[in-house]
N, C-alpha and C positions, 0 to 999 in steps of 0.2 A: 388980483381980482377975486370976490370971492366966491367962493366954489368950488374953488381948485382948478385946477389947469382944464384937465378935459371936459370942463362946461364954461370954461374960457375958451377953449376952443370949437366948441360946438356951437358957440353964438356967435362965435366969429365966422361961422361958415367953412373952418378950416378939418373939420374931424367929419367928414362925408359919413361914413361906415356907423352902425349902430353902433352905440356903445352899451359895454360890457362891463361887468363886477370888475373892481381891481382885482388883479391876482396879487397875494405878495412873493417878493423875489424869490424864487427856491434857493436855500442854504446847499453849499458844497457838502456831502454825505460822504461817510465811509464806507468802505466792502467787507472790512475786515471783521471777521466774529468777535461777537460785544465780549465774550470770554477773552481775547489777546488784547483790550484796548490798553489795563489800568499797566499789563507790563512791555507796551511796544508804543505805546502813544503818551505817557505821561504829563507830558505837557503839552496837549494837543486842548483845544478850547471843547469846553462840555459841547456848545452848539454842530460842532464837528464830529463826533463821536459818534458810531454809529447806536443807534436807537432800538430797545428790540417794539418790535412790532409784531399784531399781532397773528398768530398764526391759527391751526389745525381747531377746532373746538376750545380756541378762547387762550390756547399756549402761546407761549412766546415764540419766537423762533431761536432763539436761545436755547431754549426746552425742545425743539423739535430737533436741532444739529446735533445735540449732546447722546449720541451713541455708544453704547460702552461697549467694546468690545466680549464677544462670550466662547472666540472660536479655544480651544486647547491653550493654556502659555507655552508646554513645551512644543506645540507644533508652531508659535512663532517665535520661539529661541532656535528651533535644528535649522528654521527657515533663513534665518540672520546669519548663523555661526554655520552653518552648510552648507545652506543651499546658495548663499550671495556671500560668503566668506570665502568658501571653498572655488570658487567661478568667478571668471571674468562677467561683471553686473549686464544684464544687455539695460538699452535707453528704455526699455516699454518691459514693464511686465506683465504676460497675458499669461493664456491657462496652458499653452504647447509650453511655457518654463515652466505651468505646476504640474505638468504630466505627472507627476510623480505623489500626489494626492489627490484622492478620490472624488467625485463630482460636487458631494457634499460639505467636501470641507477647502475645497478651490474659493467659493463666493465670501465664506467665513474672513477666509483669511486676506483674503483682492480688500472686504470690506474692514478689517482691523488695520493693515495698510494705508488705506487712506483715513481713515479715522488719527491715526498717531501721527499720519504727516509722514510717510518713506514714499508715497506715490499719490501722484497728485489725480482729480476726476477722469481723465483717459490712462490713469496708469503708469503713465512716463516718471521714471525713477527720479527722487528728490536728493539732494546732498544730504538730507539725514540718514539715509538707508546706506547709501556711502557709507557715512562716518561711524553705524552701527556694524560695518559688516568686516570692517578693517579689524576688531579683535572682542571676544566677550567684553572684556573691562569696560572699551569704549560704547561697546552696547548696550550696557548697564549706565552708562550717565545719559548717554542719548536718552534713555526711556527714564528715566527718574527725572530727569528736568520736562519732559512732556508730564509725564505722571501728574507732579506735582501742581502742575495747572489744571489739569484734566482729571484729575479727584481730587480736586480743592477742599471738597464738601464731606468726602470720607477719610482721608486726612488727618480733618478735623475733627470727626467722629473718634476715630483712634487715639488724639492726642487729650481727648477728655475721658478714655477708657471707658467708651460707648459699648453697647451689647448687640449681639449679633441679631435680636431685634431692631435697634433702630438702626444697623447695616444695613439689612435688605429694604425698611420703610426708606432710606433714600435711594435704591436701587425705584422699589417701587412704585415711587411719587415720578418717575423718568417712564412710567407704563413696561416697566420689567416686570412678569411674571412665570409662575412655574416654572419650567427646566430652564430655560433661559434665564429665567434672574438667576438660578441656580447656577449656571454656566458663568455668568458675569461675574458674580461673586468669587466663586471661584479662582479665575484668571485676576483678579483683584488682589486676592488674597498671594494669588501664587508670586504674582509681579512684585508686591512688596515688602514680600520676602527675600525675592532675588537681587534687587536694588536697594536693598536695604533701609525703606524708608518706616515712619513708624508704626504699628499696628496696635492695637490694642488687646490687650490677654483677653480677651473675653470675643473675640471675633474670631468665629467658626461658618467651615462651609454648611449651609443649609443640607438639613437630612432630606436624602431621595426619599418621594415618595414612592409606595410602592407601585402605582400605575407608570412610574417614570422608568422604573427600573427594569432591565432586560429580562424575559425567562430566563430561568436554568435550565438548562438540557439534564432533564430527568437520567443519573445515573440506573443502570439494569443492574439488576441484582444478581449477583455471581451465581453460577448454577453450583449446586453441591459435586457434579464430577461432571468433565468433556467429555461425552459419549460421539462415538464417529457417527456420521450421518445415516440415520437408518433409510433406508429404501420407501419405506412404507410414509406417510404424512406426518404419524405420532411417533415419538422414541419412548420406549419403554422404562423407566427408573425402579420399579419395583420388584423387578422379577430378573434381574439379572445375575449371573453366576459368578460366585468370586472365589478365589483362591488366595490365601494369607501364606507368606513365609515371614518367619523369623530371622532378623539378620542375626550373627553370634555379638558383632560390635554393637550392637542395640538396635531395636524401631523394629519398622517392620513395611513389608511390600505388598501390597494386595492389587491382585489383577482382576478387574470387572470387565466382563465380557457380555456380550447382547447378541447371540451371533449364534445361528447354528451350524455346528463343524459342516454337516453333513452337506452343507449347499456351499461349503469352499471349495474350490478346485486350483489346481497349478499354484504359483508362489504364493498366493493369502494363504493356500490350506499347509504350505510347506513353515511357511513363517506364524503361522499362529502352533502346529503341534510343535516348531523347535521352541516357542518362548515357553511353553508350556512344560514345555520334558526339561530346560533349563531351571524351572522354577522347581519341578517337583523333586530334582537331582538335587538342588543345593540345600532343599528341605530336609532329605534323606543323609546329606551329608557326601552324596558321589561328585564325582568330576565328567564334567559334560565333557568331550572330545568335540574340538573345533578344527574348526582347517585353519590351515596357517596361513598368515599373511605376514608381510614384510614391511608394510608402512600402516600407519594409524587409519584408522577406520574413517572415511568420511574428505579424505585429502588426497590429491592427484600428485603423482609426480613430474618433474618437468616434460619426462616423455614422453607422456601420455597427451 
């Protein structure tokens, strides 16, 4: 009949209900990131595949998954090879297993975890983090075979002997900037050098700028001599009284004093006239008379 069916049926009095636009059939979709299709689906039909679509201000979603890790590499190399090499793995990794990193670099690392694939959105441990944590070697192929998918694009860059400009312009065409692309870079660089994949001579980490870079803790400038804590607010440098002796083996000893004898009393005033009658004796050439002692100065014996 012609018209098509549902206006064969609607004059036949059999299609009550208004009729509506055809819909057509929704096609079977995939879940899997359009980045694993070409090497886990290969012969799967284009119509099947999943499609990017689009996302955040015009991006793909493609463009929006692709996070590149920026936390430390050697804080997720001691992480691998210590912390889940050295220990039985638990099923979930949360932040009471990373007690032992700091607040700031706990989300870094939960989020470079799941971004590589060792923990999946609630954290529950994957068979790759297994198979990483069993020995370095094995950890070094686990992450070069993710790598190699997941910097396709810089890889590539390296294998045409790219420059450390157009490294960070695909860093950040991904909306990486300042310390953060600096940080991802970085872990880039460091990762494939450890896995040994290829890099290009000409790809350097970007120079800190200086608003990135931490203060120095201002060195104090040595005082010209320790003078003991004067009583008074100000210590005096200029007007202190000195005494030089000549050693015979060479140099020489100079006593700087700030001190007036006459307000010492009891052992200060005893100990400052003996250092004093030692210094002037050994100038003159005498021998100062000491009390004897039977063990080295400064050290107890077991009886005591």
């Amino acid at each position: 009949m012609p018209g098509g069916p549902l206006q064969a049926a609607k004059a036949l009095g059999r299609y009550p209900l208004p009729l509506r636009a055809e819909q057509p059939t929704p096609r079977e979709t995939c879940d899997l990131p359009t980045r694993y299709c070409s090497e886990l689906l290969p012969g799967v039909p284009a119509h099947l595949r999943p499609r990017s679509r689009p996302g955040r201000q015009g991006r793909s979603v493609e463009q929006d998954e692709w996070k590149a890790p920026y936390v430390a590499y050697s804080t997720l190399v001691n992480f691998i090879d210590q912390k889940c090499g050295g220990n039985p793995l638990p099923p979930r990794i949360d932040r009471s297993f990373l007690d032992n990193y700091s607040g700031s670099v706990q989300p870094l690392l939960l989020g470079t975890l799941k971004t590589i694939g060792f923990v999946g959105d609630d954290n529950h441990v994957l068979q790759p983090l297994r198979d990483a944590a069993r020995s370095p070697q094995v950890r070094k192929g686990v992450l070069r075979t993710w790598a190699e998918t997941f910097y396709k694009e810089q890889l590539t860059l390296a294998e045409q002997h790219a420059t450390t400009d157009m490294l960070q312009a695909s860093f950040a065409r991904r909306k990486y900037s300042g310390s953060t692309l600096r940080k991802a870079i970085v872990f880039f660089l460091s990762l494939v050098d450890d896995v040994g994949l290829p890099k290009s001579p000409h790809f350097k980490p970007p120079k800190q700028l200086a608003s990135q870079a931490r203060p120095k803790a201002r060195r104090a400038s040595p005082s010209v001599a320790q003078a003991p804590p004067a009583d008074t607010a100000t210590t005096k440098t200029d007007n202190w009284d000195t005494m030089t002796v000549s050693l015979k083996s060479g140099g020489t000893i100079t006593l700087m004093v700030d001190v007036n004898p006459l307000m010492l009393k009891g052992e200060e005033r005893n100990f400052f006239y003996t250092l004093v009658d030692h210094l002037d004796s050994y100038d003159q050439g005498a021998t100062v008379a000491t009390a004897p002692t039977t063990d080295h100065p400064g050290k107890h014996t077991e009886d005591e």
